[in-house]
C-alpha positions in Angstrom: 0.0 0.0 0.0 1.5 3.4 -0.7 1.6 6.4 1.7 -1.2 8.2 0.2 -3.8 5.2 1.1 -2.7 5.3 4.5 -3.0 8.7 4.7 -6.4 8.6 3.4 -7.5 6.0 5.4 -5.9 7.8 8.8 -7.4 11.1 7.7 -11.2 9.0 8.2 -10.6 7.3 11.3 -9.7 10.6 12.5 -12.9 12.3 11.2 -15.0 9.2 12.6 -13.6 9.7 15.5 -13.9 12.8 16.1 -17.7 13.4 15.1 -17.9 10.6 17.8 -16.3 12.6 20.0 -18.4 15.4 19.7 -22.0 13.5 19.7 -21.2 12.2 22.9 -19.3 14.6 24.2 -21.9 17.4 23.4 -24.6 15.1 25.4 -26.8 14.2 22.5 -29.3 11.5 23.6 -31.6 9.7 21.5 -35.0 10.0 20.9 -35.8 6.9 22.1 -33.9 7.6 25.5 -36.8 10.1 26.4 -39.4 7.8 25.1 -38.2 5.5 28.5 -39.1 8.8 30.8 -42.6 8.3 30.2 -43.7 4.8 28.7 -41.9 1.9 30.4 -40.5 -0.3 27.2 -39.1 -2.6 29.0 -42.3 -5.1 27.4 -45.1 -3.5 27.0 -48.7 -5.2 25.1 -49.8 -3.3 22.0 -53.9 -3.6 21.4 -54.8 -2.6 17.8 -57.8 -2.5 16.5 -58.4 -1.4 12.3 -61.2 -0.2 10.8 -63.7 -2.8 9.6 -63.6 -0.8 6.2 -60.0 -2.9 5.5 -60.9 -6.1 6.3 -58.5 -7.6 3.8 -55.7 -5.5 5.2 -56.2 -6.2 8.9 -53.9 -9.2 9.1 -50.9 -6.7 7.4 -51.7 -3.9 8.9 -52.1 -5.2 12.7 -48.2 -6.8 11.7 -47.2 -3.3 10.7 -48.3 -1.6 13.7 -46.8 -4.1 15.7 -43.7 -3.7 14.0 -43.4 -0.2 14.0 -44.1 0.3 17.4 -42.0 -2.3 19.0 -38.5 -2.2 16.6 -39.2 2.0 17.0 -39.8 2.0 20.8 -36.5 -1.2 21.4 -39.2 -2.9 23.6 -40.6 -6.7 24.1 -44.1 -7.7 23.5 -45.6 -9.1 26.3 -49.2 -10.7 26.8 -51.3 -8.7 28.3 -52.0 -10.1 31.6 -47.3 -10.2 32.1 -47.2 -6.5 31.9 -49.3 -3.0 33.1 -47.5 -1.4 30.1 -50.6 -1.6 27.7 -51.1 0.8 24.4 -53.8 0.9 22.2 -53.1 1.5 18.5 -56.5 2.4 16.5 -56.2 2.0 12.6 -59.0 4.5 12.1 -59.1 4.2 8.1 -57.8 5.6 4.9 -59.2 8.6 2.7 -58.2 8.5 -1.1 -58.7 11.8 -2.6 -58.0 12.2 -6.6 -55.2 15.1 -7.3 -54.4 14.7 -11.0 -56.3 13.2 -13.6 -55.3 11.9 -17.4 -56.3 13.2 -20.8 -59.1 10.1 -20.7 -60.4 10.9 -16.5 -58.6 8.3 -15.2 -57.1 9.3 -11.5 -53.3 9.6 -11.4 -52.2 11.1 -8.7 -54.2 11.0 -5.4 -53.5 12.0 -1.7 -54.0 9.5 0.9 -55.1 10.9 4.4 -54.6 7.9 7.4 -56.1 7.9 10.9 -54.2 6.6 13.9 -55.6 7.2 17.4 -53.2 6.1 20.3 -53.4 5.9 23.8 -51.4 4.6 26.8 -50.7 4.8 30.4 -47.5 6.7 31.4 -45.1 5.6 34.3 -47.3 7.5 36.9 -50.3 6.3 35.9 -51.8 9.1 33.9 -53.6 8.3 30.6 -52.7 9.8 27.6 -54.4 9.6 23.9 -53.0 11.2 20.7 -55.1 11.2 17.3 -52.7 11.7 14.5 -53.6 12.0 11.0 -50.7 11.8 8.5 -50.9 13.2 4.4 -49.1 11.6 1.4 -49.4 12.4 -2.3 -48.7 8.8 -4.4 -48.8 8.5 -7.8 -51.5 5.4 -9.0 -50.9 2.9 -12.2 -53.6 2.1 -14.3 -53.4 -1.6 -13.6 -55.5 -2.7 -11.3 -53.3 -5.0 -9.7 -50.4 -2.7 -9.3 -52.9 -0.1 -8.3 -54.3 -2.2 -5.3 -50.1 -3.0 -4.4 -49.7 0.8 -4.5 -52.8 1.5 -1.9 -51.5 -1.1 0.6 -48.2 1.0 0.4 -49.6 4.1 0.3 -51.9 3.0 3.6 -47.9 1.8 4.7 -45.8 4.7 4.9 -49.2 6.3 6.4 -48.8 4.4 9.4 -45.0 4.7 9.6 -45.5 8.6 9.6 -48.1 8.0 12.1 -46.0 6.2 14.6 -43.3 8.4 14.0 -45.1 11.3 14.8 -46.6 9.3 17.8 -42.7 8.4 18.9 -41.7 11.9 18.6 -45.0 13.3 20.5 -43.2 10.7 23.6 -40.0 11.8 23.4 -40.9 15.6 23.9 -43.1 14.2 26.8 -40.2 13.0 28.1 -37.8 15.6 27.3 -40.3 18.1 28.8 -40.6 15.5 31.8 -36.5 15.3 32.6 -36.6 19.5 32.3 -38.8 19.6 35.3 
């Protein structure tokens, strides 16, 4: 190896190490750190209930949710009767409304609105609910099969904003919580 790869490879250990340095030295803390202050993670029992308006979408989206709210929040599922940390997850539908349409009338770009209600009890015993309703715009295909594919993803990265939005609602909870 010649002197200049060494160099190069010094000169990004260095600069690794040294935004390191400064993201820990600074105090940063994650998100998910002031999450802990007011929902114990340690295993907690999600409840979700979806509309009855997606019935072929409950088993999908009921594995979502979980998903998203347990790889998000680093916590266990636990049955319900193990645990007192309990939060409900309502799917409470999707609204499709047509932005752009083709020469012929066709729909080709719509904007999906999703509702998510959640609730929970915090570390003290207070209950909490938050009702978030997340926009997208998504483009549609006119095959009907590719169509339906793009729905069930546009109804997707609803529900990830959703539970984002929920996570970050938490962690200023929290934040506001460790202020005090």
């Amino acid at each position: 190896m010649s002197i200049l790869k060494y160099l190069d490879l010094f000169s990004k250990l260095l600069a690794g190490a040294i935004l390191v340095f400064l993201v820990v030295g600074c105090g940063y803390k994650p998100s998910a750190h002031y999450v802990k202050e007011v929902l114990n993670v340690d295993s907690v029992w999600v409840d979700i209930n979806v509309d009855s308006a997606e019935p072929e979408n409950a088993p999908f989206l009921k594995d979502e949710l979980h998903r998203l709210v347990i790889v998000r929040l680093g916590g266990k599922l636990a049955k319900e009767r193990q645990t007192k940390n309990v939060m409900r997850v309502s799917y409470d539908g999707t609204t499709f409304t047509p932005l752009a349409y083709d020469r012929f009338g066709y729909v080709t770009r719509y904007q999906t609105l999703v509702r998510t209600r959640f609730s929970f009890v915090d570390q003290e015993g207070k209950r909490w609910a938050k009702t978030i309703s997340t926009l997208s715009d998504e483009s549609i295909s006119d095959n009907a099969l590719h169509a339906s594919a793009l729905r069930i993803e546009a109804i997707k990265k609803g529900l990830e904003k959703s539970v984002d939005e929920f996570l970050s609602y938490l962690s200023v909870k929290g934040a506001l919580k460790v202020e005090k």
